[in-house]
C-alpha positions in Angstrom: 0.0 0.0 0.0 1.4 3.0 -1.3 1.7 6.7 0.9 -0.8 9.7 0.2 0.8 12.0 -2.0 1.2 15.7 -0.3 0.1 18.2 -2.6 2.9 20.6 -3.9 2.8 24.0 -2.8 1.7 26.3 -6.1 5.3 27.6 -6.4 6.9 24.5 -6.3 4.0 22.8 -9.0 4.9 25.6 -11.2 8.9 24.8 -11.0 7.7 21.2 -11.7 5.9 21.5 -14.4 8.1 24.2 -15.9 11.5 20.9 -15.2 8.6 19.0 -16.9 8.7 21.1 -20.4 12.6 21.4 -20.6 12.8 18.0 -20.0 10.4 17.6 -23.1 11.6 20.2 -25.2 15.7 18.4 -24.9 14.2 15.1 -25.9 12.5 16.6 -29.0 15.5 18.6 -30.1 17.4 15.1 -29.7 14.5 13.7 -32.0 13.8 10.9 -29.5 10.7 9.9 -28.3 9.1 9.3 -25.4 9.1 5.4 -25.9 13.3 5.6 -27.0 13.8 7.5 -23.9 12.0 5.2 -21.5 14.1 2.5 -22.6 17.4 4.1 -22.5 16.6 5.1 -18.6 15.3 1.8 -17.9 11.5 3.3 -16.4 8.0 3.1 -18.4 6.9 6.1 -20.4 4.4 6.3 -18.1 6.7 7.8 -15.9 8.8 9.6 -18.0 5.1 11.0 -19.2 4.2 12.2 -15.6 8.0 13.2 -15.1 7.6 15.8 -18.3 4.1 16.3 -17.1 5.6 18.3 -13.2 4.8 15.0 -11.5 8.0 15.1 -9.0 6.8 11.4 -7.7 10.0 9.9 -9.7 12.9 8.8 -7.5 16.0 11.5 -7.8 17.7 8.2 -9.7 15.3 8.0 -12.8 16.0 11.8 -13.0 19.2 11.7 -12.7 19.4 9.1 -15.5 16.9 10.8 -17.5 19.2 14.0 -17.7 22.7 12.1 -18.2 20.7 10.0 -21.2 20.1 14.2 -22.7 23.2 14.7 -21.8 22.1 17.2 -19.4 23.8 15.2 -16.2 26.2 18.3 -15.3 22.8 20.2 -14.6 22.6 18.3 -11.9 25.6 20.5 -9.7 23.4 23.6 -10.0 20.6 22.1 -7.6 20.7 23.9 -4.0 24.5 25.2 -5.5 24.3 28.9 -3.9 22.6 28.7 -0.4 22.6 32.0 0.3 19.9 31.5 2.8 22.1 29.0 4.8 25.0 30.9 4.9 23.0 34.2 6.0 21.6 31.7 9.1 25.0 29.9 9.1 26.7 34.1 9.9 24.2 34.8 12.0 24.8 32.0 14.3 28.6 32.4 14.4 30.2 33.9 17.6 31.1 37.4 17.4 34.2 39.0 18.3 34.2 40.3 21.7 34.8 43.8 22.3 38.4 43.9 24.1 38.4 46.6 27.0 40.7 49.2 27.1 43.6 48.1 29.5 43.6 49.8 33.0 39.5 49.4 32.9 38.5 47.8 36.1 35.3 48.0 35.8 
């Protein structure tokens, strides 16, 4: 028995199905169909169909493999590449310099 799917928030469906298209549109500039595809990735066209389609329920693997078949796998070191939110939090939590006294200051 398979997990309920969580829906995707609206942002994220949008980035899906926007993956989805490019990942369509470099298979037809390669001239190679959905069916040629499947079977170079070693998954059902089903999936590469829901895949192209925004539906993110593929493993990271079969995308992976999708984009190395496209020759596409160095795109795959751009995901998360510049956290710039985790290094703002990562700063933020660093200890700051303490303020020296000026010598002679007893309090």
């Amino acid at each position: 028995m398979s997990r309920p799917s969580r829906p995707l928030f609206p942002q994220t469906q949008r980035r899906a199905e926007a993956l989805g298209e490019r990942l369509r549109l470099a298979r037809l500039r390669r001239r190679m169909s959905l069916t040629e595809l499947a079977k170079r990735v070693g998954v059902t066209r089903h999936t590469l169909s829901r895949l192209e389609h925004g539906d993110l329920s593929a493993s990271l693997g079969v995308l992976a493999r999708v984009l190395a078949v496209l020759g596409l796998e160095e795109d795959l070191d751009l995901l998360a590449r510049d956290d710039e939110l985790g290094q703002r939090l990562q700063d933020v939590r660093l200890p700051r310099p303490r303020k020296s006294r000026p010598r002679g200051d007893n309090g």
